[in-house]
C-alpha positions in Angstrom: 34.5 2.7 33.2 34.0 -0.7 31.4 30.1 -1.1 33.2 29.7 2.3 31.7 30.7 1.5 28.3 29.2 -1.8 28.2 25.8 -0.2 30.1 26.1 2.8 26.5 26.4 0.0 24.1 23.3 -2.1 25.3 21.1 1.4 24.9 22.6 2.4 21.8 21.8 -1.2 20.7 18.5 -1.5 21.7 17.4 2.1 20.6 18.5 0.8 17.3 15.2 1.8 15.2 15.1 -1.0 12.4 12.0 -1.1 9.5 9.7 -3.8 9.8 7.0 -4.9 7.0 3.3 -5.9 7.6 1.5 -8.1 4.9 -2.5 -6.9 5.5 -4.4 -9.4 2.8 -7.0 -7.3 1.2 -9.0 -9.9 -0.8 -12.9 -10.0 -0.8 -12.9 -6.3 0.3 -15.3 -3.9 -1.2 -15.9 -0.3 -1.7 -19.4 1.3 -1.4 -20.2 4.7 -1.1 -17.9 8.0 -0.1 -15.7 8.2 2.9 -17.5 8.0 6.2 -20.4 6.3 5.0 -21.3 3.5 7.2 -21.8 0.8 4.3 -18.4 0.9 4.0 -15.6 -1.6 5.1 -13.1 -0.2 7.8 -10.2 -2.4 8.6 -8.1 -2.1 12.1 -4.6 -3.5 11.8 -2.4 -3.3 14.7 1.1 -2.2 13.9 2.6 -1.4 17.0 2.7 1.5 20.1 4.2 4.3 18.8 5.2 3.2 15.1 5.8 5.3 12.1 4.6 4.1 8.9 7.3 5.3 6.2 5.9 3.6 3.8 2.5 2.0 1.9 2.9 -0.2 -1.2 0.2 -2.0 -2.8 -0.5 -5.1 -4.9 -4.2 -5.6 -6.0 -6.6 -7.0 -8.1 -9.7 -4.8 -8.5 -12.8 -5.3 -10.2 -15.7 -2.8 -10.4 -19.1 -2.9 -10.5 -21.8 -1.1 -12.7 -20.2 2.3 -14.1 -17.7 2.4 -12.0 -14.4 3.3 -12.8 -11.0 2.2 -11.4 -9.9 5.7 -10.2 -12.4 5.9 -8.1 -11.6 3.6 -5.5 -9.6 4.6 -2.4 -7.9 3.2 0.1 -7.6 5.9 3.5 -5.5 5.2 6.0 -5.1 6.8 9.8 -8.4 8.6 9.7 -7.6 8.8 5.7 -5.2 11.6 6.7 -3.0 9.7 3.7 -5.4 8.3 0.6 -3.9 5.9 -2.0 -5.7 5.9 -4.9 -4.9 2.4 -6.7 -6.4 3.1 -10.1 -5.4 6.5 -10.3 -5.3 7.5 -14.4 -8.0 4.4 -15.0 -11.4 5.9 -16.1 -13.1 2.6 -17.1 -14.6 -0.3 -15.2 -12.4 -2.9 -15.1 -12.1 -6.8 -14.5 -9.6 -8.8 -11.9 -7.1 -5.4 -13.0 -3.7 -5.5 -11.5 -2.4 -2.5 -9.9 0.6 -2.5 -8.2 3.1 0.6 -6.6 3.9 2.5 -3.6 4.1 5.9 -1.8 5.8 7.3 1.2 3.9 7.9 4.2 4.5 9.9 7.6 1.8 8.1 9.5 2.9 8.1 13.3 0.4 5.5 15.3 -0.6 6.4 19.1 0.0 4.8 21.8 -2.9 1.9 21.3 -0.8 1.1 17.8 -4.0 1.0 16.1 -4.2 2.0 11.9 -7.7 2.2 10.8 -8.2 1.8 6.7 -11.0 2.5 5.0 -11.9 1.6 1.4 -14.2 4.0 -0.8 -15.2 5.8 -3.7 -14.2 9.8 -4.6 -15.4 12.1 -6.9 -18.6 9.8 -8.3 -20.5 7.2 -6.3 -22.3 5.4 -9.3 -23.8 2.3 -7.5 -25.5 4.2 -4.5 -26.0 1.4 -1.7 -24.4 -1.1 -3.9 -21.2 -2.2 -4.3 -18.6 -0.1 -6.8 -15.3 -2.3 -6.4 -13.9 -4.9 -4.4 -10.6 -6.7 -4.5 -10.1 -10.1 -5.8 -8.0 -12.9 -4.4 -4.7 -12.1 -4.0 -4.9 -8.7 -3.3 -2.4 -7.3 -0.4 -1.3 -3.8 1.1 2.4 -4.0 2.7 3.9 -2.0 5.2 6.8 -0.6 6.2 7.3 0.6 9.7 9.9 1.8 12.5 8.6 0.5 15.7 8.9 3.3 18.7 12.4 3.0 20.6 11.8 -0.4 22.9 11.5 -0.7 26.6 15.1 -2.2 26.7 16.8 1.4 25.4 15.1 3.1 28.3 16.0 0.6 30.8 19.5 0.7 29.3 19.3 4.3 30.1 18.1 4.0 33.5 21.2 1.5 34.3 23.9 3.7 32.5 22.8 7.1 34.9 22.4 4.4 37.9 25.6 2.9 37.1 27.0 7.3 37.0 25.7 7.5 40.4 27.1 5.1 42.4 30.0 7.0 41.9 
């Protein structure tokens, strides 16, 4: 009985699912033409097998070029199934801008733990094959994250229904 109980609490422990942050520096990246075009840059961060992404904050300093306005950029993550629109509500060109905030996401990674983020323009691309906006120094995306269940929870498992069999 006591093998049993300690065999539950070492799964229970290990399954714990605990958020994690990643710091993904941003600065010197630029935005070019709409999403999917090949001029523009495409970032792949490894998070982890598995992980859900519950949330994506942001803390930039944008500057665009030509005509282009702030609200335009975007950043897309996981096949830009979620968008974050830094600038949102800004319809002028700006300088070294800060924007700063957050969303909730429900990103779940596969197995390879792979998140692909692409940076681009919406609605108006103003500086066709030129730049529109890039971030300046200092610029960062954060992420929060649950890492899937860990191998140690499912071997956990495995010795608490060996440890029911012996029996």
């Amino acid at each position: 009985m006591k093998k049993t109980i300690a065999l539950a609490a070492i799964a229970a422990s290990a399954g714990l699912a605990h958020a994690d942050t990643l710091v993904i520096d941003v600065s010197g990246v630029e935005s070019w033409e709409f999403a999917g075009d090949a001029l523009n840059t495409i970032m792949n961060v490894f998070v982890g097998a598995s992980a859900s992404i519950t949330n994506i904050a942001w803390d930039v300093n944008m500057t665009t070029a030509g005509i282009s306005w702030a609200e335009e950029n975007t950043m897309g993550f996981f096949g830009n199934s979620e968008e974050v629109f830094a600038g949102v509500g800004v319809a002028a060109a700006v300088t070294n801008a800060n924007f700063a905030g957050s969303q909730a996401s429900s990103i779940v990674l596969g197995v390879d733990g792979m998140l692909d983020i692409e940076f681009y323009e919406t609605e108006w691309n103003d500086n066709t094959g030129a730049v529109d906006s890039f971030y300046e120094a200092g610029s960062t995306i954060t992420l929060t994250y649950t890492p899937a269940p860990s191998a140690l929870a499912v071997l956990g498992l495995g010795g608490l229904v060996a440890g029911r069999r012996r029996r």
